[in-house]
N, C-alpha and C positions, 0 to 999 in steps of 0.2 A: 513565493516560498521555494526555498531550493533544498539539495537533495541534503546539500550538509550540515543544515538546519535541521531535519530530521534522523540521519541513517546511524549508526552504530558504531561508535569509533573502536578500535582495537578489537576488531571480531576474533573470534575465535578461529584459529585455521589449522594446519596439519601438513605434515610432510608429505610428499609425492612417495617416498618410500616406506610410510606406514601402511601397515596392513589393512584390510576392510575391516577384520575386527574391532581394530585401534580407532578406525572411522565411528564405527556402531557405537563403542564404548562411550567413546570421546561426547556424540552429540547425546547419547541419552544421559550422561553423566551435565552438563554443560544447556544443556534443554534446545538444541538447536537444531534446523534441518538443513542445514547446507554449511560446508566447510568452503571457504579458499584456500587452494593447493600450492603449497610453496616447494622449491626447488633448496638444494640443499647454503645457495646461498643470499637466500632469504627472497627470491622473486618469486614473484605470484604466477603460475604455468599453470594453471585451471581452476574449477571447481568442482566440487562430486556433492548431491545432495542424496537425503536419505533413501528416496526411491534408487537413486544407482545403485547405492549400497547394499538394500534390502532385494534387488533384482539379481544382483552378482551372485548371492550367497544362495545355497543350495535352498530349496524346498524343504517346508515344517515338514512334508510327507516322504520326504527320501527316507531311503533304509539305512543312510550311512548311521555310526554311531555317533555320539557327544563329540570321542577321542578322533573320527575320521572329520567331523564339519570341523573343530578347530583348526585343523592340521591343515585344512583348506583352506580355510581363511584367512589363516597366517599366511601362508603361500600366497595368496593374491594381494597385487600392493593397490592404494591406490590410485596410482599412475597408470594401471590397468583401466580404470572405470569411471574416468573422471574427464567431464568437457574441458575439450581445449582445441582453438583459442579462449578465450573465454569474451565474452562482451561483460564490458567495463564502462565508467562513465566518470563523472569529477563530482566533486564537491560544488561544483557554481552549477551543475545541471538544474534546469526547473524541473519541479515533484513531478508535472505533469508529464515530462518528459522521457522520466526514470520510466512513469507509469506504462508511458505510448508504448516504449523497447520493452516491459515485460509482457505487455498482453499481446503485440506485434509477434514476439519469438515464444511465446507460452510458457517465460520461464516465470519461477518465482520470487527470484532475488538478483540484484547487481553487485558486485565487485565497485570498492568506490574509490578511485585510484588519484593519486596527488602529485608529481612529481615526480612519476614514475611509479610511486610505492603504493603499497595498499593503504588506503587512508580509513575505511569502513566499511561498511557493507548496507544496503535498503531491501527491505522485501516488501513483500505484497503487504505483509502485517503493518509494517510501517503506514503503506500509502492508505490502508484502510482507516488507518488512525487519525489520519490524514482529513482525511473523509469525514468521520465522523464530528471532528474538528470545525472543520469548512460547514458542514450543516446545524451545525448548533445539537447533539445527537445529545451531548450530557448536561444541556442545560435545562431543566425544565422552565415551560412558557406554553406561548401558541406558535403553534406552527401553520402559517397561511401560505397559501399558493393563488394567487391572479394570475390572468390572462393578460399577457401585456399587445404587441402591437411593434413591427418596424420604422418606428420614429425617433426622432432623437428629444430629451426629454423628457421621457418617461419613466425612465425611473426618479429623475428628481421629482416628477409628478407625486408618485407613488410615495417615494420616503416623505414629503414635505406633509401631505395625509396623514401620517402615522406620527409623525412628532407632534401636530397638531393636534391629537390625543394622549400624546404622552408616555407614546409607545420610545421602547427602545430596542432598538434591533441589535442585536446578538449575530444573526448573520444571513445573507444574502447567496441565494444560488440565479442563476438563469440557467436554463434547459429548452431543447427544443420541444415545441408542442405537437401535438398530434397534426398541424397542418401548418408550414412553414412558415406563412406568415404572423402567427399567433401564436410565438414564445411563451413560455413560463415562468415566472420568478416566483421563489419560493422564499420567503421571509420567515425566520424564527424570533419571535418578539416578545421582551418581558414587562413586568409594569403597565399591563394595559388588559381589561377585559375582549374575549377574543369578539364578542357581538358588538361593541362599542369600536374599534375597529373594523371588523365586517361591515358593516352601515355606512361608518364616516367613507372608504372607500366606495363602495355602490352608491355612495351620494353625490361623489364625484367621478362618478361613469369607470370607473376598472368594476373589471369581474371578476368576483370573487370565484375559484373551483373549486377549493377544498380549505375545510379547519378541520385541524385538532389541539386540543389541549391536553399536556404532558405533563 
């Protein structure tokens, strides 16, 4: 899966010479928390998300009035408060990739650049949907977890079991286990009782560590 299979094409973004307010306005009008910042002729020169924003601007508890916090925020642009360089990536990036650079740099979202140009944008929201995707989170079934084993094999072992009851798998994770040799694979499977399932595998030596059914 790649980033440009999932990310957001024509994000919403803002000029480097708009005000923080124009920022504030812009994302709660628009529902978004991070802008890409463009330059007056049309290049991407950073980003500002909403915490910049909300950091820049004066305290609920100041004494100023309504008429002194506007007057302020007009005055600050956001070329004042917005990251830059910025980290970018492309469209052919794999998800998991996009993923490694946000939690790596603790940001929330990528700039998705094509060509030179901003092509979209990926967040966390994204890769979470990602996620839930990849685990079978909306489809109801049974959700089984085995103890598998560093051999080769094994997972044909494991699927060839569960078609032989009639199961259909929906989706497949591997995860490391509590002790490295002893992986995890987690199966979400529809069309098949989850104890008729449980059995047929324990019959044929996997172990079973956890059901549920959803």
């Amino acid at each position: 899966m790649l980033v440009g299979e999932r990310m957001t094409r024509n994000p919403v973004t803002i000029l480097d010479t708009a005000s923080i307010d124009d920022g504030l306005h812009l994302m709660r009008e628009r529902k978004v928390r991070r802008l890409p910042v463009l330059d007056g002729s049309g290049k991407m020169v950073g980003i500002v998300s909403d915490k910049d924003l909300l950091h820049a601007a004066p305290s609920p508890a100041t004494s100023l009035s309504v008429y002194e916090l506007h007057y302020l925020l007009a005055k600050l642009s956001i070329k004042q408060v917005m990251s830059s360089p910025v980290i970018s990536i492309t469209p052919d990036t794999p998800i998991e990739g996009a993923a490694r650079i946000m939690a790596d740099n603790k940001i929330g979202g990528l700039p998705v650049v094509e060509n030179g140009a901003l092509a979209g944008i990926i967040t966390e929201t994204d890769v979470f949907k990602v996620l839930l995707e990849l685990l079978g989170a909306r489809t109801a079934g049974v959700r089984m977890t085995v103890k598998s084993r560093e051999a080769k094999g094994v997972l044909a072992q494991i699927t060839r079991v569960l078609a032989d009851v009639g199961a259909n798998i929906v989706s497949v994770v591997a995860y490391a286990g509590p002790i490295a040799s002893e992986p995890r694979i987690m199966f979400k499977l529809t069309d098949v009782d989850a104890e008729v399932a449980r059995k047929a595998l324990e019959q044929a030596g996997i172990a079973v560590v956890d059901v549920r059914v959803d």
